[in-house]
Every structure is written in structure tokens, then in C-alpha cells.
C-alpha positions as CSV (number, residue, x, y, z in Angstrom):
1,X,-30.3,11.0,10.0
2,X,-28.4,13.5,7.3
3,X,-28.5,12.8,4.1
4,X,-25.1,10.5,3.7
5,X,-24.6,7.5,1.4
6,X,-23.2,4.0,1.6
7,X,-20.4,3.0,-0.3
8,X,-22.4,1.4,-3.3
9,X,-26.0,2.8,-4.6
10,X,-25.8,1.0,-7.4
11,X,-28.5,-1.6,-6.6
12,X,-31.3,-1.0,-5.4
13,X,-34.5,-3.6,-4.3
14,X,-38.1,-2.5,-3.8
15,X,-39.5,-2.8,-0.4
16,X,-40.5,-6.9,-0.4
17,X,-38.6,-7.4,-3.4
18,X,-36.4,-10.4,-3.7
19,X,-32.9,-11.8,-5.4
20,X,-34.6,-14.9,-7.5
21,X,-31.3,-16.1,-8.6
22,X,-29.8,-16.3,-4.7
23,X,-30.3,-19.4,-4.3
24,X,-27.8,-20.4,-7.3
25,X,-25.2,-18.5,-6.4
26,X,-21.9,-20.0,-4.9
27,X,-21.2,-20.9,-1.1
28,X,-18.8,-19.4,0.7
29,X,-15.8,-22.0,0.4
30,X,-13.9,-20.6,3.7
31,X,-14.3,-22.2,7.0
32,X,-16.1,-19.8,8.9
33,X,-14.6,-19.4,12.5
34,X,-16.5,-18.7,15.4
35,X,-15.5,-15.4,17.5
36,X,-15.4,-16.7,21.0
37,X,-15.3,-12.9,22.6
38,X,-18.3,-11.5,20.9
39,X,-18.7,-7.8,20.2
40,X,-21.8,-5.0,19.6
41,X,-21.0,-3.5,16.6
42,X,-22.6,-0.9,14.6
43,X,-21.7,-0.2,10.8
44,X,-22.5,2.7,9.0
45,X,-23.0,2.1,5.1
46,X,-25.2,-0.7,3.7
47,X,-23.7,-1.0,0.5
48,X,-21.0,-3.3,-0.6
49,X,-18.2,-3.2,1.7
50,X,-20.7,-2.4,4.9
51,X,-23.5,-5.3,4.0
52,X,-20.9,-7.9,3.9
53,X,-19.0,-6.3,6.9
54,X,-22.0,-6.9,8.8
55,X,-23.3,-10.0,7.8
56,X,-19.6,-11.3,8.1
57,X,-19.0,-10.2,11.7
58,X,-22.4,-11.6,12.6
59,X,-21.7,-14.8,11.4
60,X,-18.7,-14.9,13.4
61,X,-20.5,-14.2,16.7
62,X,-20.9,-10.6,16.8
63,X,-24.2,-9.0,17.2
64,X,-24.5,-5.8,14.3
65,X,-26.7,-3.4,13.3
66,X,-26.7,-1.5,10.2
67,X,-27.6,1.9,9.5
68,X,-27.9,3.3,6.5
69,X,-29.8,7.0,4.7
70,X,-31.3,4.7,2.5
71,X,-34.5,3.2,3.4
72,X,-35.0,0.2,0.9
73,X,-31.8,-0.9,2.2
74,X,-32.6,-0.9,6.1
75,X,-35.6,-2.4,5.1
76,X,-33.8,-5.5,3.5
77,X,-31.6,-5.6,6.3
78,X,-34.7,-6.1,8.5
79,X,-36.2,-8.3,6.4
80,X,-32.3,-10.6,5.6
81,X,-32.3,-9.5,2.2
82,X,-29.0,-8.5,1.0
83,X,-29.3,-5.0,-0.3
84,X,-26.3,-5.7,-3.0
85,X,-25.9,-8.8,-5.0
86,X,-23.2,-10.7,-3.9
87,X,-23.0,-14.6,-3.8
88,X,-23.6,-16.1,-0.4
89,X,-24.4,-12.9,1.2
90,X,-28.6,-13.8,1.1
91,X,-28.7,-17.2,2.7
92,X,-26.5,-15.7,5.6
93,X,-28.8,-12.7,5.8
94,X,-31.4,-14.5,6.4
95,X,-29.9,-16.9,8.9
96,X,-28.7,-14.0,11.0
97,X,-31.7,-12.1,11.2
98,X,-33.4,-15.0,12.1
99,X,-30.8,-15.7,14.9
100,X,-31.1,-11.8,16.5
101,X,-27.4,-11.0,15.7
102,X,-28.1,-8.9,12.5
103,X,-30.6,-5.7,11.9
104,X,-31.2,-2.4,10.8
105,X,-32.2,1.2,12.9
106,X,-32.9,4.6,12.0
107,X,-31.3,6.0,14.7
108,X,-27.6,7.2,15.3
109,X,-27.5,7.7,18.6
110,X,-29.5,4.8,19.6
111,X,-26.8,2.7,17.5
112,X,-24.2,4.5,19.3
113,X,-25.5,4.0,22.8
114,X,-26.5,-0.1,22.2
115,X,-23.3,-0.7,20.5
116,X,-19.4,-0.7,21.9
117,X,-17.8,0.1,18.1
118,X,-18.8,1.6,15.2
119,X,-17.3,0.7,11.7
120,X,-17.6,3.2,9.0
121,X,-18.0,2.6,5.1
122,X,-19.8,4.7,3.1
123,X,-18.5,5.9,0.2
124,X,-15.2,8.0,-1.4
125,X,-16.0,8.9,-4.6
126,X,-13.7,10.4,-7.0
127,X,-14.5,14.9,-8.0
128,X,-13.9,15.7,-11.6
129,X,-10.4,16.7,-11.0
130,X,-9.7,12.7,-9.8
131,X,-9.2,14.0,-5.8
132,X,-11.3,12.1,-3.2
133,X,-14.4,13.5,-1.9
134,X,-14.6,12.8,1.9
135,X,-17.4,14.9,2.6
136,X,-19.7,11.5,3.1
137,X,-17.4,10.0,6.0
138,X,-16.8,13.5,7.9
139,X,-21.0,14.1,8.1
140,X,-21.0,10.3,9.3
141,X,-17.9,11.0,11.6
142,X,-20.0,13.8,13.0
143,X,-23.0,12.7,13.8
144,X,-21.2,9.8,15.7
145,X,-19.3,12.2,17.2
146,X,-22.8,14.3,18.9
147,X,-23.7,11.2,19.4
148,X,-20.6,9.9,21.7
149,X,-20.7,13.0,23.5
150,X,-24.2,11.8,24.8
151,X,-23.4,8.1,25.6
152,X,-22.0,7.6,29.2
153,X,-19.2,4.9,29.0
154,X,-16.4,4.6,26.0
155,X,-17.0,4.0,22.0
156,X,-14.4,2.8,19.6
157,X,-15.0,4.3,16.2
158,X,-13.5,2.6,12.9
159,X,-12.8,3.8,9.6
160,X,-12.9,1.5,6.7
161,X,-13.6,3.8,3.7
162,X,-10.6,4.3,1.6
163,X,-8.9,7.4,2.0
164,X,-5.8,9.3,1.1
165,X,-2.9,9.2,4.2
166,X,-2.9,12.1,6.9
167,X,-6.9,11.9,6.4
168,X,-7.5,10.4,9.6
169,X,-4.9,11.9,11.9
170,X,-6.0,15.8,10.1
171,X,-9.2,15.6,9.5
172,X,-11.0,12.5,10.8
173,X,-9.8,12.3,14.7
174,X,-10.5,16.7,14.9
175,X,-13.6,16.1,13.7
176,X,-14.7,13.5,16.1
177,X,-13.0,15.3,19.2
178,X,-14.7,18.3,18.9
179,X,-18.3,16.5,18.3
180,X,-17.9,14.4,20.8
181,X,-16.2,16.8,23.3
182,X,-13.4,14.0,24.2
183,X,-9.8,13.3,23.3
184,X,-8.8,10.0,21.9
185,X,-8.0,7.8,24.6
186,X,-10.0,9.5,26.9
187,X,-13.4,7.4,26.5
188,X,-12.9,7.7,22.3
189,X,-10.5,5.2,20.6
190,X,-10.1,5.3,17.0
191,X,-8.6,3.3,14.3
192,X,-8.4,2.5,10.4
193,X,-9.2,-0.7,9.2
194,X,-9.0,-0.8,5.3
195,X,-11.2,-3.6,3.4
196,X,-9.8,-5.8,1.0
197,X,-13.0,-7.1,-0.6
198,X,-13.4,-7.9,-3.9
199,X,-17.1,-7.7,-5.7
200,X,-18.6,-11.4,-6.5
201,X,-15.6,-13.1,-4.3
202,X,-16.3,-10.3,-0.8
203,X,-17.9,-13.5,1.7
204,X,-15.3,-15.7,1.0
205,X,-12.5,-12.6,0.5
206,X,-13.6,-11.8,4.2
207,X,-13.3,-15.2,5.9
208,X,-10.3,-15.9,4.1
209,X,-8.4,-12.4,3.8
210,X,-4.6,-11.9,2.5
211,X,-4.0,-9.8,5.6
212,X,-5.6,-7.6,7.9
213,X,-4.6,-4.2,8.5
214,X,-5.0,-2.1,11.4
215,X,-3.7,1.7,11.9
216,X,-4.1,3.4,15.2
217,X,-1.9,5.5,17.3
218,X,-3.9,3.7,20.2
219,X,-2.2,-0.3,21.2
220,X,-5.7,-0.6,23.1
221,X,-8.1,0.6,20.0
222,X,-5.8,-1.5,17.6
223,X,-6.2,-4.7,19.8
224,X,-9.9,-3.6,19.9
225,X,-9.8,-4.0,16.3
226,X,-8.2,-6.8,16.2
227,X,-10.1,-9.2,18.6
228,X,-13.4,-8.6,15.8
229,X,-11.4,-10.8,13.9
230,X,-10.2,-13.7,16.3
231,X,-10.2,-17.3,14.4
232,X,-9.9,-15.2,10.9
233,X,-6.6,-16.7,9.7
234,X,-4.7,-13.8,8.2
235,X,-1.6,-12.2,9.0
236,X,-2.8,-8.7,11.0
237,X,-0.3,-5.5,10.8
238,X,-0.5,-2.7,13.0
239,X,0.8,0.2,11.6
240,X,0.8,3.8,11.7
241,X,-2.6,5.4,10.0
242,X,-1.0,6.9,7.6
243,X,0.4,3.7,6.1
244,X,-2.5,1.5,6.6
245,X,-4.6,4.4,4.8
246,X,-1.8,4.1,2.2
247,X,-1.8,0.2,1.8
248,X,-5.3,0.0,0.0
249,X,-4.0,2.6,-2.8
250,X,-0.4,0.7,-3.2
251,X,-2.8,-2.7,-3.4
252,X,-5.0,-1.5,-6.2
253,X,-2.4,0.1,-7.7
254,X,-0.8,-2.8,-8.2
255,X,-3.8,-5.0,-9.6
256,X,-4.6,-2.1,-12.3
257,X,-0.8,-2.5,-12.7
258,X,-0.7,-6.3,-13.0
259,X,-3.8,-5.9,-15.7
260,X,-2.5,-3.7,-17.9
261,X,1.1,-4.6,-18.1
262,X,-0.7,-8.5,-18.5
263,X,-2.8,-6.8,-21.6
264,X,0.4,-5.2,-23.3
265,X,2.6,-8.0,-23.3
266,X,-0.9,-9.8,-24.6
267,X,-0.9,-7.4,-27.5
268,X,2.6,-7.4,-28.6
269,X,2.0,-11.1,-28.2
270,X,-0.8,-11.3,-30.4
271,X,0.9,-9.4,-32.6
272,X,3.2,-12.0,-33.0
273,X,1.0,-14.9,-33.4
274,X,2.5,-16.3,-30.1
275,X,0.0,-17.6,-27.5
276,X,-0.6,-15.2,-24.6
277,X,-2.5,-17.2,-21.9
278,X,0.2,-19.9,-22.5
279,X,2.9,-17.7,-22.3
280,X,1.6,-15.6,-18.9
281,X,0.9,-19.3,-17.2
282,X,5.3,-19.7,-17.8
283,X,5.4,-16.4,-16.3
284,X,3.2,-16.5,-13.5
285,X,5.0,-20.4,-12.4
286,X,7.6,-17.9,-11.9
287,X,7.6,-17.9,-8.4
288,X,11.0,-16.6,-7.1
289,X,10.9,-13.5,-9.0
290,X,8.1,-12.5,-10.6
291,X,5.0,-13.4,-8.3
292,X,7.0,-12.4,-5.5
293,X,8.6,-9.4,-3.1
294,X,11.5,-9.7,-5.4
295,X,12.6,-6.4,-6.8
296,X,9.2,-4.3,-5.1
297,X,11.1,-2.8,-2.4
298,X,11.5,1.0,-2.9
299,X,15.1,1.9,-3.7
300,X,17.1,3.3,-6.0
301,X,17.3,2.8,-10.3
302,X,18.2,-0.8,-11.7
303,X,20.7,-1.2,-14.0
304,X,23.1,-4.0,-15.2
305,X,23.6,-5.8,-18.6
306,X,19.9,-7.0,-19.1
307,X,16.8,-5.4,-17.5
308,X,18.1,-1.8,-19.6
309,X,19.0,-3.6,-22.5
310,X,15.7,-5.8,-22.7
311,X,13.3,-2.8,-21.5
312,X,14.7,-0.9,-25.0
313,X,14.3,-3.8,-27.0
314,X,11.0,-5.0,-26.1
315,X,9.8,-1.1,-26.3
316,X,11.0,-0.9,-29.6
317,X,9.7,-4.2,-30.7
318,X,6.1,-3.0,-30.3
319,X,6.8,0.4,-31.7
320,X,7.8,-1.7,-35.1
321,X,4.4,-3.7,-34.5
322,X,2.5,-0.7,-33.8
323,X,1.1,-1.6,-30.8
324,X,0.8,0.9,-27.9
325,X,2.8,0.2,-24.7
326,X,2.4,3.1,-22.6
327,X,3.2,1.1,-19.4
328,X,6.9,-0.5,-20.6
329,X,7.2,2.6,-22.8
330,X,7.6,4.6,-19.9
331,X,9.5,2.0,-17.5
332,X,13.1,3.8,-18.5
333,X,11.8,7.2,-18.3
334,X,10.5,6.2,-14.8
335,X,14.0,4.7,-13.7
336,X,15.9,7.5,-14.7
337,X,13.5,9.6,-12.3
338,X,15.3,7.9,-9.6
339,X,19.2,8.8,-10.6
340,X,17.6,12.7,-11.1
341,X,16.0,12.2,-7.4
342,X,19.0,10.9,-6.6
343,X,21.0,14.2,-7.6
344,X,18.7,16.3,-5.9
345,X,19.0,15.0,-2.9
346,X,23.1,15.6,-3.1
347,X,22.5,19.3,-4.3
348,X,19.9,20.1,-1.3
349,X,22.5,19.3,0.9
350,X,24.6,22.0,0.1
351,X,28.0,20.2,0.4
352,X,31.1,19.8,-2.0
353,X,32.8,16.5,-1.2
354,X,31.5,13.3,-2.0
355,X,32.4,9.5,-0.8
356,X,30.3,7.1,-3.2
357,X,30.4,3.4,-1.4
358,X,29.8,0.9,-3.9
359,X,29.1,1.4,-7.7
360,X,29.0,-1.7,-9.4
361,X,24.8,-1.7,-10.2
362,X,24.7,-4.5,-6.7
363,X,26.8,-5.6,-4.8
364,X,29.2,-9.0,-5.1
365,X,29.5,-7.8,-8.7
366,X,31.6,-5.5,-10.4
367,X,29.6,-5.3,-13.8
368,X,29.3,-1.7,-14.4
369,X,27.2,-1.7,-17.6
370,X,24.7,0.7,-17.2
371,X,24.6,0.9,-13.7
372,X,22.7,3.6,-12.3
373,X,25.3,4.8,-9.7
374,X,27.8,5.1,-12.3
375,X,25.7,7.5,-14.1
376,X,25.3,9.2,-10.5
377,X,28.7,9.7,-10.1
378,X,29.1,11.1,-14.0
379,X,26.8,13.8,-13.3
380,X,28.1,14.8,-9.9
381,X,31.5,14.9,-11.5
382,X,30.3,17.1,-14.0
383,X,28.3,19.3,-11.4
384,X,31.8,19.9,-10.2
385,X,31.5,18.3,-7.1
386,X,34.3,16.4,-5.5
387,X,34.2,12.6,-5.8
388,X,35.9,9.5,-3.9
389,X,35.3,5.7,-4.9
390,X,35.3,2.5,-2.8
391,X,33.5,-0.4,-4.1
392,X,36.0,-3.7,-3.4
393,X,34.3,-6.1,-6.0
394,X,35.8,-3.7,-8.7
395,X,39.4,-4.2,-9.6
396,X,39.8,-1.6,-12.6
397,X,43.2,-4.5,-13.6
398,X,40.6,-7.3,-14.1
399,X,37.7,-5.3,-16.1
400,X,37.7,-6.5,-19.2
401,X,35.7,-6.1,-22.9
402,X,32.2,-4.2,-23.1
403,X,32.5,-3.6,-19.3
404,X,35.7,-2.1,-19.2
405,X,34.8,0.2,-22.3
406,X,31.5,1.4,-20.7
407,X,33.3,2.3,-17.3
408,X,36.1,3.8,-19.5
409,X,33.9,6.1,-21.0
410,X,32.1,7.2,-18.8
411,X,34.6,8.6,-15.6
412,X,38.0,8.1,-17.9
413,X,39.7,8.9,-15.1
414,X,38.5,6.8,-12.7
415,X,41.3,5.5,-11.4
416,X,42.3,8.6,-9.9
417,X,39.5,8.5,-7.2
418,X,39.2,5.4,-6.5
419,X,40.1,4.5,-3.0
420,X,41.6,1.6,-1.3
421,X,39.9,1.3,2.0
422,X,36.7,2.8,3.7
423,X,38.3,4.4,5.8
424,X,40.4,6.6,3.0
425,X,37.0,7.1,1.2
426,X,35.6,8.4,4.1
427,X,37.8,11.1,5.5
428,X,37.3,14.5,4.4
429,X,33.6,13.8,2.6
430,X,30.7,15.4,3.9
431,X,28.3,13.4,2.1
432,X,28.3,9.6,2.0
433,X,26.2,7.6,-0.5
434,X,25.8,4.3,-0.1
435,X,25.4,3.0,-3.7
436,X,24.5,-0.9,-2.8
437,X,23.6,-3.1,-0.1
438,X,27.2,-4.2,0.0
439,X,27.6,-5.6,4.2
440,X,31.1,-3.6,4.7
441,X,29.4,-0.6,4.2
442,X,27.2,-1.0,7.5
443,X,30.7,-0.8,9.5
444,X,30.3,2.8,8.3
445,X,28.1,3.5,11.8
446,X,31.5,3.4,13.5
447,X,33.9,5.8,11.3
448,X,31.2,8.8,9.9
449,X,31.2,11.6,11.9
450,X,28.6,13.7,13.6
451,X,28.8,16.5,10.8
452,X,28.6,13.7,8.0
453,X,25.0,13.2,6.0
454,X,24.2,9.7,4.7
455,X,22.4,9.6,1.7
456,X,21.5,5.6,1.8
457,X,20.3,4.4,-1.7
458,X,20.2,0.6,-0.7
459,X,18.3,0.7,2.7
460,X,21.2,-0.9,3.9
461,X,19.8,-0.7,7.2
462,X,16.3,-1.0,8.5
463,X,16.8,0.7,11.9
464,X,20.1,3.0,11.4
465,X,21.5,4.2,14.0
466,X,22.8,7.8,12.7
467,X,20.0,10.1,13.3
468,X,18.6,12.8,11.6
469,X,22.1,12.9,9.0
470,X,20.5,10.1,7.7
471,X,18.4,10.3,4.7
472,X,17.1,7.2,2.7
473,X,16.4,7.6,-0.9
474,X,12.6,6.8,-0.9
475,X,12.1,6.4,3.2
């Protein structure tokens, strides 16, 4: 075998050695289902995500073996050690090697020929310059390639090792069609299957997942994929590759997110002698909004009387504590990224006249403070470009006090191009924004013309039906 690694070397256990304090560590609490169409898998990578990979599908029924270019750790496979310390993974080590559904072999191509897929997950580890080094997963990809183009009868190869999108439809599937001499589909399948393990929790995390995610271009090699996992109740998405290669970064994106944005609100709280566990628990019983999809599709900027206001304030609080808040510090600067994405995308297109549906900062309001597509509209005007308004939950006669003044200084003369109907807004523009998710809007399909481009800020709809004119803001 070449000289590749599995995705944790961290620990490592002398031949015979053994994990005294095994025994005290916690059971899995999942219920552990039973896999009633059994599969020969091999897995390449003995270290964290790949020993509990194959200890986990051979306690569901599936018969693995491990391979690994570290010797200690085929040995423990051998043997049932685990060749990582994780709870529960020792005792169902043992069990499985015991039962013939779990080992370890030197040999690639004697793997590839006993087995019917192949899960890889060695390791991605960071260069100096933060980019991911795949070098580790194409010399496995490879040799299990050579080794394919020796077998007689089909192989399904999965990826599980996080990578950056466009790595396995650019480099990953070449790479395996030219070692193995066949195309996908033709006696190859292939698919991504990104792990959401977490150290000290990956047994249960594995019986009891959050989802499972399978990318393949390939209905057959994704239902492949799938079936591993029959009687493992989880939602499973099958999805493009490059957005199930994308998932794993948005997820653990989010939890460094969710810590650090926990710890600065903890500092400003400490700062203020107010309890910080007590306060997250509120926070967190929150439920509707803020444990939730609310507000984490990708769109365009917020705006509106409180979420601008109480971003400022808060900043500035901790600036007068001086405590560093680099995350909520740099929430409005990130927001107004949006409005100047926003502008960009008008100016690319290369055309003068304007319709702007909906401006109110959502729809079914006509609160104007600080909304985003106001401040849209003010810099287009001042680009020169020629504007039309429609948005029917503003009535310029009813606007009254702070809201009123804001609108008022902003476009003075709004009045002047604001229209009465959609259909007046829409005749002579050449672009069409849709600033909100307001429903009239979607009756749009049935006025815009072919030579129209609709720049959609609100993914007002999920499957328009308007071609390439179409453009969404962040889709």
C-alpha cells in the first residue's frame, strides 16, 4: 500500500496494548437497528471517522474490512481494539470481530475484489495558507481505481472526507476513470457521503444522525448509499455533489458560529454582572426564531426599525465596556455587503430603466425605516438610472412621524415614481427587482417580457419559470 493516512493519527496503541478505562466509558444510548439487506463494505482510513464508520455499519449487519497505512491500527482492528478512543466503540469492536463481520487487510486490491463498496475517510488537512490538502484522498482514489480496473464485476466507491465543492465532480471522478479505465455508470458508481460525527458522542451521533446526506449524479449509486443505512432514522437528502460537499462546511460553520457569538454575548454579559448561562437558557427556549430556520435562508439585507437599531447599540455597548466583539461588530458591515451585491448585479446588466416591486424592508408592511431596498433605490437614483415604484402596502398619504421623515429624506421625490399598478411599473423597464416576497409580485410571470431581466432579491419563487433572465440574489 502507499504511504496514505487516516483521518486522525493522533492516537496511537502498541501492538497488544489495551484501553484500561473502556470499560467505563458510556453506552451507546441509540437503538441500534438491524440492516435487513446486508452489504460488503470496505473503508479506507482507520482513524476517527473510518473506525466508527466500520464498526457502526458492522453492527448494523454489514460485513467491513478496514484498511489502513498504519500498522498498529490494522492490528487493533484484528485484534477488536478500537484504534481511537471513543466511548462505546471497544466493546462493539470486540463483539464484531468475534462475530466475522469486522477486520483488517493489507491489501487494496484484495479489499476491492471481496468487497461491493468502498467508503473513503482519510484525512483533509489544512496547508499553511488555510486551503485543503487532498493529496491523501486522490493517492487512495487511485489505488482503488488500479484496483477496479482488475476486478470483473461493478464497485461503488464513496467519499466521506470533507472536501471543498467541485472536488469530486473535477478531480475525484477523473481520477478514478482513468485508473480504473471505466466511466461512471459503466461498472463504477460513485458518490459523497459527508459524516456528521462528533468526537466522544460519534457511536451514538451515527445511530442517531441529524440527517444523512448523499450527493451523486447516479439515482442508482445514491440509492446504493442509501440502503447502508436502512433502519437508521434520519431524514436522507440526495443532492447534487457539490452541495452535499458544501453542507459539512455550512454545518461547522455554523457551530464555530453559534460558539463564538454564545462567548461574546457571555462577555458583554459578564461585563455587566448579569448571569450568562441563565440568560442563553431564555434564549435558546426561543424556539420560533432563534433555534430555528427562521431568518437563515440566503436573501437579501435586513432592515426595519429594530434589528439595525439594536445591532448599533449592542456594538457600541461593548465598545463602552471594552470588550471585543468582532462577530456583532462586523454584523452591519456584513449586511451592507448585500445592498453593494445588490448594485452590482444592476450595473452588470448594462441596462438604464429600473421597476423596483416592493420597498417597504417585507412585505404586508409599509415601514420604511432603514430598509435595505430603500437604500437600493437611493443609490441607483444617484447612479442615474431610471427608477419606477410599486409596493401597495405603502400609501405615501398615511406615512406618518419617524417613518415618513426617513422615506422623505431619503428619495424626496418619491412621489413622482411611484406607480399605481404592476402593470404601469412594468412597462418600459428592462430590469425588474423584486424587493420582497410580496405574493402579487409572482403574477409578474405573466406580464415581463422576453427581453426583461429579473433580478429576484426575495426568492419569491423556488422553481421560476422565466429562464436564464432570471437571476436570484444569492442562488
Amino acid at each position: 500500500m502507499k504511504a496514505w493516512l487516516s483521518d486522525s493519527d493522533l492516537i496511537e496503541l502498541a501492538p497488544g496494548s489495551k484501553l484500561e478505562h473502556d470499560a467505563d466509558l458510556p453506552k451507546v444510548k441509540a437503538q441500534i437497528p438491524v440492516n435487513t439487506a446486508p452489504r460488503r463494505i470496505s473503508i479506507f482510513g482507520l482513524g476517527y471517522v473510518g473506525a466508527v464508520s466500520a464498526a457502526c455499519f458492522a453492527k448494523v449487519g454489514h460485513t467491513v474490512i478496514g484498511l489502513d497505512v498504519n500498522d498498529v491500527k490494522r492490528q487493533c482492528f484484528r485484534e477488536g481494539k478500537p484504534p481511537v478512543v471513543e466511548p462505546g466503540l471497544g466493546e462493539m469492536m470486540q463483539e464484531l470481530v468475534q462475530a466475522g463481520r469486522l477486520t483488517a487487510i493489507d491489501s487494496v486490491q484484495d479489499a476491492i475484489d471481496g468487497t461491493d463498496i468502498s467508503l473513503i475517510c482519510v484525512g483533509t488537512p489544512s496547508r499553511d495558507n488555510g486551503s485543503i490538502n487532498i493529496d491523501i484522498v486522490c493517492g487512495v482514489v487511485a489505488e482503488i481505481g488500479r484496483a477496479i480496473r482488475h476486478k470483473r464485476g461493478d464497485h461503488v466507491v464513496v467519499v466521506r472526507s470533507t472536501m471543498i465543492p467541485g472536488t469530486m465532480r473535477n478531480t475525484i471522478i477523473p481520477i478514478l476513470e482513468k485508473e480504473s479505465g471505466r466511466r461512471c455508470g459503466e461498472g463504477l458508481s460513485v458518490a459523497y457521503n459527508p459524516e456528521f460525527l462528533r468526537e466522544s458522542t460519534a457511536v451514538s451521533d451515527f445511530f442517531s444522525p441529524p440527517k444523512t446526506v448523499i450527493g451523486s449524479n447516479d439515482p442508482a449509486a445514491a440509492e446504493q448509499v442509501a440502503g447502508l443505512y436502512e433502519g437508521i432514522v434520519a431524514p436522507v437528502f440526495t443532492v447534487a455533489f457539490e452541495t452535499s460537499e458544501m453542507i459539512k462546511y455550512a454545518d461547522n460553520t455554523w457551530h464555530a458560529l453559534k460558539v463564538c457569538f454564545g462567548n461574546e454575548i457571555g462577555n458583554i454579559c459578564q461585563a455587566l454582572n448579569i448571569d450568562s448561562h441563565e440568560l442563553m437558557d431564555v434564549f435558546c427556549a426561543d424556539t420560533k426564531l432563534n433555534i430555528s430556520p427562521t431568518y437563515l435562508k440566503p436573501g437579501f439585507a435586513f432592515g426595519g426599525s429594530c434589528l439595525p437599531k439594536d445591532s448599533r447599540a449592542l456594538t457600541y455597548l461593548a465598545r463602552q465596556l471594552d470588550v471585543d466583539a468582532p462577530i456583532l461588530s462586523n454584523i452591519l458591515p456584513s449586511n451592507r455587503i448585500q445592498i453593494e451585491r445588490a448594485i452590482g448585479k444592476v450595473i452588470s446588466f448594462g441596462y438604464r430603466n429600473i421597476a423596483v416591486l416592493g420597498f417597504s424592508f417585507k412585505p404586508g408592511t409599509d415601514d420604511l425605516r432603514e430598509s435595505p431596498q430603500v437604500e437600493l433605490i437611493e443609490r441607483l437614483i444617484g447612479k442615474g438610472y431610471n427608477l419606477k415604484l410599486y409596493d401597495a402596502s405603502v400609501n405615501l398619504s398615511a406615512l406618518t412621524g419617524v417613518n415618513r421623515r426617513h422615506i422623505e429624506q431619503a428619495i424626496p421625490h418619491i412621489g413622482s415614481i411611484m406607480m399605481p399598478s404592476l402593470r404601469d411599473t412594468l412597462e418600459g423597464a428592462e430590469v425588474i427587482i423584486i424587493g420582497n416576497a410580496s405574493p402579487e409580485f409572482r403574477k409578474i410571470e405573466a406580464l415581463v417580457r422576453e427581453d426583461q431581466v429579473i433580478l429576484d432579491l426575495a426568492r419569491l419563487w423556488e422553481s421560476p419559470k422565466l429562464g436564464a433572465r432570471y437571476v436570484g440574489i444569492n442562488w
